[in-house]
PyMOL Python script that loads the backbone (N, CA, C, O; Angstrom):
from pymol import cmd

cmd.read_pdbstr("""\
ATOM      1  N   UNK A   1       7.629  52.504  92.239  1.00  0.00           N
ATOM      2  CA  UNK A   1       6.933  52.497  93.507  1.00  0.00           C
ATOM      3  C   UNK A   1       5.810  53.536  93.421  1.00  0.00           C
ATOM      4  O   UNK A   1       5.975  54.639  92.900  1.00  0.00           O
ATOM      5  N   UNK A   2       4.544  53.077  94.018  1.00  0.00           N
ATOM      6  CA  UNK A   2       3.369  54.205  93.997  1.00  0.00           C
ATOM      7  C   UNK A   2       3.657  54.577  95.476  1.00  0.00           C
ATOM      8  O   UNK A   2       4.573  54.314  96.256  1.00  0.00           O
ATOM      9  N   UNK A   3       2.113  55.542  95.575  1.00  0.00           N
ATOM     10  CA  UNK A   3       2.213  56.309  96.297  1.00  0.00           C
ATOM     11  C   UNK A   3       1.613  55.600  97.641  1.00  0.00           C
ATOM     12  O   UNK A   3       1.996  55.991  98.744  1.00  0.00           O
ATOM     13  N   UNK A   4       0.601  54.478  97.506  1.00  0.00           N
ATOM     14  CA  UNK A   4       0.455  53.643  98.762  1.00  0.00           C
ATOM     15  C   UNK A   4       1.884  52.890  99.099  1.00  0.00           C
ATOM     16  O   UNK A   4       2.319  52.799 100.247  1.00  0.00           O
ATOM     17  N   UNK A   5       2.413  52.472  98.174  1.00  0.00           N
ATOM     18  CA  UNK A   5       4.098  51.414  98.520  1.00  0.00           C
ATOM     19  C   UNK A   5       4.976  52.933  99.006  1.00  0.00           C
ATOM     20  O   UNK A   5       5.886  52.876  99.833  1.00  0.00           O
ATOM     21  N   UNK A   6       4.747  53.630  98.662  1.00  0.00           N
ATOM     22  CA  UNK A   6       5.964  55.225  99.399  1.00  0.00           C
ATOM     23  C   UNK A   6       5.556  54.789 100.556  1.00  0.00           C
ATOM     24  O   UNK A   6       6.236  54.020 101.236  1.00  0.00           O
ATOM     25  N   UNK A   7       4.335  55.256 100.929  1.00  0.00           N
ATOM     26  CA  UNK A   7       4.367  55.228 102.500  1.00  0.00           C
ATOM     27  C   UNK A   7       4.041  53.905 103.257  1.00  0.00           C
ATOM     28  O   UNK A   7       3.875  54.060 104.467  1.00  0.00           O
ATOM     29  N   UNK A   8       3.930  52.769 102.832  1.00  0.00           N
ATOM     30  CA  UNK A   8       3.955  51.623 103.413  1.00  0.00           C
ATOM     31  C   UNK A   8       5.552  51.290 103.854  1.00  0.00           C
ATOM     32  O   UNK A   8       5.845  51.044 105.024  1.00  0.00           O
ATOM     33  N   UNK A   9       6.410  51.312 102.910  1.00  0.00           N
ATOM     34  CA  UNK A   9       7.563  51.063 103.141  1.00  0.00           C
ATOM     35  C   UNK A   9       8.920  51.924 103.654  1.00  0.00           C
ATOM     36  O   UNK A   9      10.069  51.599 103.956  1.00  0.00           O
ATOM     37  N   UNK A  10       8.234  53.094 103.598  1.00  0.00           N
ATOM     38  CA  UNK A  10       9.234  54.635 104.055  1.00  0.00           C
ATOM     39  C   UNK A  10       8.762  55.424 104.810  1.00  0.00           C
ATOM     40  O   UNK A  10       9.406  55.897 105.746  1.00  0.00           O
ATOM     41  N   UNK A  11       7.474  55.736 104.537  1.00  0.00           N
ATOM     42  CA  UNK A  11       7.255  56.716 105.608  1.00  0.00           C
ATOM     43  C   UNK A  11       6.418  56.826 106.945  1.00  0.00           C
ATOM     44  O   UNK A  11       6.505  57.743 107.761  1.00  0.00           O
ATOM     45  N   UNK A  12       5.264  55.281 107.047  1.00  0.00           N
ATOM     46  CA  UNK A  12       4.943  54.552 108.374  1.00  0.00           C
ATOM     47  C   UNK A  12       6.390  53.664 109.151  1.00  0.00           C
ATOM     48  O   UNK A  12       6.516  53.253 110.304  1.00  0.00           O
ATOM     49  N   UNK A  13       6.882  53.632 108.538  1.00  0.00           N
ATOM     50  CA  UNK A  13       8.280  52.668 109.447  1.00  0.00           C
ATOM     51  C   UNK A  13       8.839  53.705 110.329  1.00  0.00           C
ATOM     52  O   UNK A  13       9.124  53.634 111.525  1.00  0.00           O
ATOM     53  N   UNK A  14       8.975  55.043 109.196  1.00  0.00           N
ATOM     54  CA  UNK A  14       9.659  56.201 109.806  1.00  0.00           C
ATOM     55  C   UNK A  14       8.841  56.662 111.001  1.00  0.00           C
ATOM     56  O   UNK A  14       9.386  56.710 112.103  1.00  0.00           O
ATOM     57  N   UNK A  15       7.661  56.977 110.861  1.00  0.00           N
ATOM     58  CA  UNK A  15       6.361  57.496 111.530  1.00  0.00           C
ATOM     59  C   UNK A  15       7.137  56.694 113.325  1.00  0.00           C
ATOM     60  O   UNK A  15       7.601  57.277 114.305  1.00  0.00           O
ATOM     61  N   UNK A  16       6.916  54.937 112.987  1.00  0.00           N
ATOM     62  CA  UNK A  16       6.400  54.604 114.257  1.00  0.00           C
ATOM     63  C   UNK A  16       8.063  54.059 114.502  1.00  0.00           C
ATOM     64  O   UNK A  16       8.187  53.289 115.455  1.00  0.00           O
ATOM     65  N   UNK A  17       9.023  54.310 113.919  1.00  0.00           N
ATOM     66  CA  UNK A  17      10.551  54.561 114.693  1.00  0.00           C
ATOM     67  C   UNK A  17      10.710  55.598 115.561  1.00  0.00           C
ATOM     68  O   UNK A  17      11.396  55.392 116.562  1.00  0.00           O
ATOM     69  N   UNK A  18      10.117  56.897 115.354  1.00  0.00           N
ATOM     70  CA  UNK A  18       9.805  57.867 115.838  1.00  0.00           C
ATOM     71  C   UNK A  18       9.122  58.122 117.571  1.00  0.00           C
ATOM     72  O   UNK A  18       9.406  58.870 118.507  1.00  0.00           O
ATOM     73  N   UNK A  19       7.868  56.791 117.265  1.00  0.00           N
ATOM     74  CA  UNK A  19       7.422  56.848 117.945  1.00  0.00           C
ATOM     75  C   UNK A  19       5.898  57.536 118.283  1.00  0.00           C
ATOM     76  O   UNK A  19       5.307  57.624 119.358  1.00  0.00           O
ATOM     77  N   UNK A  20       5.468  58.035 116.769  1.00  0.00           N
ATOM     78  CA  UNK A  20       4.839  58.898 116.328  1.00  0.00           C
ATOM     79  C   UNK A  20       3.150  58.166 115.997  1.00  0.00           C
ATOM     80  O   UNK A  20       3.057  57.541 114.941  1.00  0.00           O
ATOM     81  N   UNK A  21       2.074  58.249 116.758  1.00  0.00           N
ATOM     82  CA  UNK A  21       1.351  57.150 115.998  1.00  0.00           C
ATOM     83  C   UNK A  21       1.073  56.278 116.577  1.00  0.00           C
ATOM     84  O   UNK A  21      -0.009  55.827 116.200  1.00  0.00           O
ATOM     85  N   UNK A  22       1.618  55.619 117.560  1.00  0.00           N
ATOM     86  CA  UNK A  22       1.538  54.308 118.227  1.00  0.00           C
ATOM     87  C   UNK A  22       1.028  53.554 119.091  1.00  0.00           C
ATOM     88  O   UNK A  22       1.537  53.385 120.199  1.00  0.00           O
ATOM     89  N   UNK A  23      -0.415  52.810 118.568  1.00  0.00           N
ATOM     90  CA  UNK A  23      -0.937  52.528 120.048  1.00  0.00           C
ATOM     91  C   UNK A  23      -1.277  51.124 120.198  1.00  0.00           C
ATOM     92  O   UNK A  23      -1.872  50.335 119.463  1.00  0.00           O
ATOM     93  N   UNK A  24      -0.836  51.039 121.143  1.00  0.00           N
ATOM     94  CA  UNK A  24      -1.474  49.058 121.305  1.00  0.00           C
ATOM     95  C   UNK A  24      -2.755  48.764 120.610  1.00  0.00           C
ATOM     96  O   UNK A  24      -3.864  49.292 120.675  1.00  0.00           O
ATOM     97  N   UNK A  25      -2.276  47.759 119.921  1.00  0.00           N
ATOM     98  CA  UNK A  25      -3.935  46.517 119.233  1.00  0.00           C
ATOM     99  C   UNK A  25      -4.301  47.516 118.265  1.00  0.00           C
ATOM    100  O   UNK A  25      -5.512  47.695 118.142  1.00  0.00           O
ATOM    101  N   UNK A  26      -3.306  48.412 117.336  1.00  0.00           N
ATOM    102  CA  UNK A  26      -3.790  49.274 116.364  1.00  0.00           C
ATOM    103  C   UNK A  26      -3.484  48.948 114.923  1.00  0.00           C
ATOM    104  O   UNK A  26      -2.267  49.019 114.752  1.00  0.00           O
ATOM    105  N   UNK A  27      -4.091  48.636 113.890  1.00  0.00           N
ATOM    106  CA  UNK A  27      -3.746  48.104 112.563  1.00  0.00           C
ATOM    107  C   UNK A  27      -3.667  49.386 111.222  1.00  0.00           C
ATOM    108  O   UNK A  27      -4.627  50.147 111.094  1.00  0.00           O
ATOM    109  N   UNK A  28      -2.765  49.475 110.536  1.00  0.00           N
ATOM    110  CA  UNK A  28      -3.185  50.473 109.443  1.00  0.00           C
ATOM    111  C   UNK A  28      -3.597  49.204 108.152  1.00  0.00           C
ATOM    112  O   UNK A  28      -2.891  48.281 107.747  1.00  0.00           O
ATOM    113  N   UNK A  29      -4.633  49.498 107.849  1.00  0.00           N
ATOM    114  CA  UNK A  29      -5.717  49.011 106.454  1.00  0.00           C
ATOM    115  C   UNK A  29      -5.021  49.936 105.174  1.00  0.00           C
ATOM    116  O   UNK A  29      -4.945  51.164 105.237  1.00  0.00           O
ATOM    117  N   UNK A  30      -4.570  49.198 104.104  1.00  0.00           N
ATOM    118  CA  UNK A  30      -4.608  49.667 103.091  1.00  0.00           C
ATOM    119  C   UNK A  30      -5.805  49.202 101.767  1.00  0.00           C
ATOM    120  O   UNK A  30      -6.407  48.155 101.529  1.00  0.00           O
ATOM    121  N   UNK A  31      -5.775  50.270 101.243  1.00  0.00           N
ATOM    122  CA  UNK A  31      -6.872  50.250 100.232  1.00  0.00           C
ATOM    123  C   UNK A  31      -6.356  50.458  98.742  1.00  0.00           C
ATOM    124  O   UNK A  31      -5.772  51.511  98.487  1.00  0.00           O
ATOM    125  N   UNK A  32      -6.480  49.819  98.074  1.00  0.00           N
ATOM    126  CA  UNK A  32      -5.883  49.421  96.550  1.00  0.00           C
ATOM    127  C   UNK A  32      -6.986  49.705  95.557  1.00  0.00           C
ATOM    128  O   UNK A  32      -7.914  48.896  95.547  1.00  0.00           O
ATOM    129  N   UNK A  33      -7.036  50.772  94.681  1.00  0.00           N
ATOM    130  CA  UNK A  33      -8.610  51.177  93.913  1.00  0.00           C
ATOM    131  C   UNK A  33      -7.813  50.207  92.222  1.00  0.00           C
ATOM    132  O   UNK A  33      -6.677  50.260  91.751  1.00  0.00           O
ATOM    133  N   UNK A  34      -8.862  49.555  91.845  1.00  0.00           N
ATOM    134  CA  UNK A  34      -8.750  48.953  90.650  1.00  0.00           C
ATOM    135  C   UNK A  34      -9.910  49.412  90.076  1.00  0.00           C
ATOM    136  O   UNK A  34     -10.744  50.063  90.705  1.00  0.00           O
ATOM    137  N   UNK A  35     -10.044  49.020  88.560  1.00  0.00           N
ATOM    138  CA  UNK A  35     -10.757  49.156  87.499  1.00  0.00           C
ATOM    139  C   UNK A  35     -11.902  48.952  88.323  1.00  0.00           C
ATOM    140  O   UNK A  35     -11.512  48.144  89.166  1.00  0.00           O
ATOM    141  N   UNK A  36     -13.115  49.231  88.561  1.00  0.00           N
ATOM    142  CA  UNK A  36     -14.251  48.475  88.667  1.00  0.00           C
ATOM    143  C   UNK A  36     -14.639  47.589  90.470  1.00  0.00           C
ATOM    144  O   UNK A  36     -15.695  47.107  90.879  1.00  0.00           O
ATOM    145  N   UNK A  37     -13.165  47.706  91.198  1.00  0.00           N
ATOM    146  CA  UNK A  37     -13.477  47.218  92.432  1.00  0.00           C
ATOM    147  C   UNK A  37     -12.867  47.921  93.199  1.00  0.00           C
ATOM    148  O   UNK A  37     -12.225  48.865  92.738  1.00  0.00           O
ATOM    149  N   UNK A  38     -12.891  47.629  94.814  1.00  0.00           N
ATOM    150  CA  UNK A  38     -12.211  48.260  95.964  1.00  0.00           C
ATOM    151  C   UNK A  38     -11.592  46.786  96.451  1.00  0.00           C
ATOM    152  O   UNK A  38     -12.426  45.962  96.825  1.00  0.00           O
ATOM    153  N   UNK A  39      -9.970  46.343  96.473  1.00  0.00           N
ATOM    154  CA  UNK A  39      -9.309  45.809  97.574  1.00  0.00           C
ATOM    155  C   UNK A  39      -8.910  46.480  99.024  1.00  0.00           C
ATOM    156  O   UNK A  39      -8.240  47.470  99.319  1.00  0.00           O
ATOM    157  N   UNK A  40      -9.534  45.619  99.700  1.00  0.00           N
ATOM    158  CA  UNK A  40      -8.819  46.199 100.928  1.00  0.00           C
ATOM    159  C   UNK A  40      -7.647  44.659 101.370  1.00  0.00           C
ATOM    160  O   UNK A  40      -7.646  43.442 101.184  1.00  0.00           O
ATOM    161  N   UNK A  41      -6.897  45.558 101.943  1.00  0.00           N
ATOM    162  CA  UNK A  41      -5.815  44.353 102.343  1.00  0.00           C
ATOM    163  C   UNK A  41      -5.367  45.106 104.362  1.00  0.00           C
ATOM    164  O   UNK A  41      -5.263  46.220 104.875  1.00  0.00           O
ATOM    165  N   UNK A  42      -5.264  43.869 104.760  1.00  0.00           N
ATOM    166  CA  UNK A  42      -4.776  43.753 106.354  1.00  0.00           C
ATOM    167  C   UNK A  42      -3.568  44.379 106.962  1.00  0.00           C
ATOM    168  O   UNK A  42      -3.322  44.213 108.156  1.00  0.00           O
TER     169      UNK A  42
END
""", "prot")
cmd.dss("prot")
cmd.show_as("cartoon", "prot")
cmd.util.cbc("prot")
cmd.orient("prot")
């Protein structure tokens, strides 16, 4: 597991169980750096 999958799967779940973070119609964007490009994903 990297360090974007750590906190996609452990430590934003934790974040907004909490309650911590949370606001209507709000999206977190992740960003994936490869060789030569930028993915962004939804």
């Amino acid at each position: 597991m990297n360090e974007a999958q750590t906190r996609a799967e452990l430590i934003d779940p934790a974040f907004k169980a909490s309650g911590w973070g949370v606001f209507p119609d709000s999206r977190i964007r992740r960003e994936v750096i490869t060789p030569g490009q930028l993915l962004t994903g939804n």
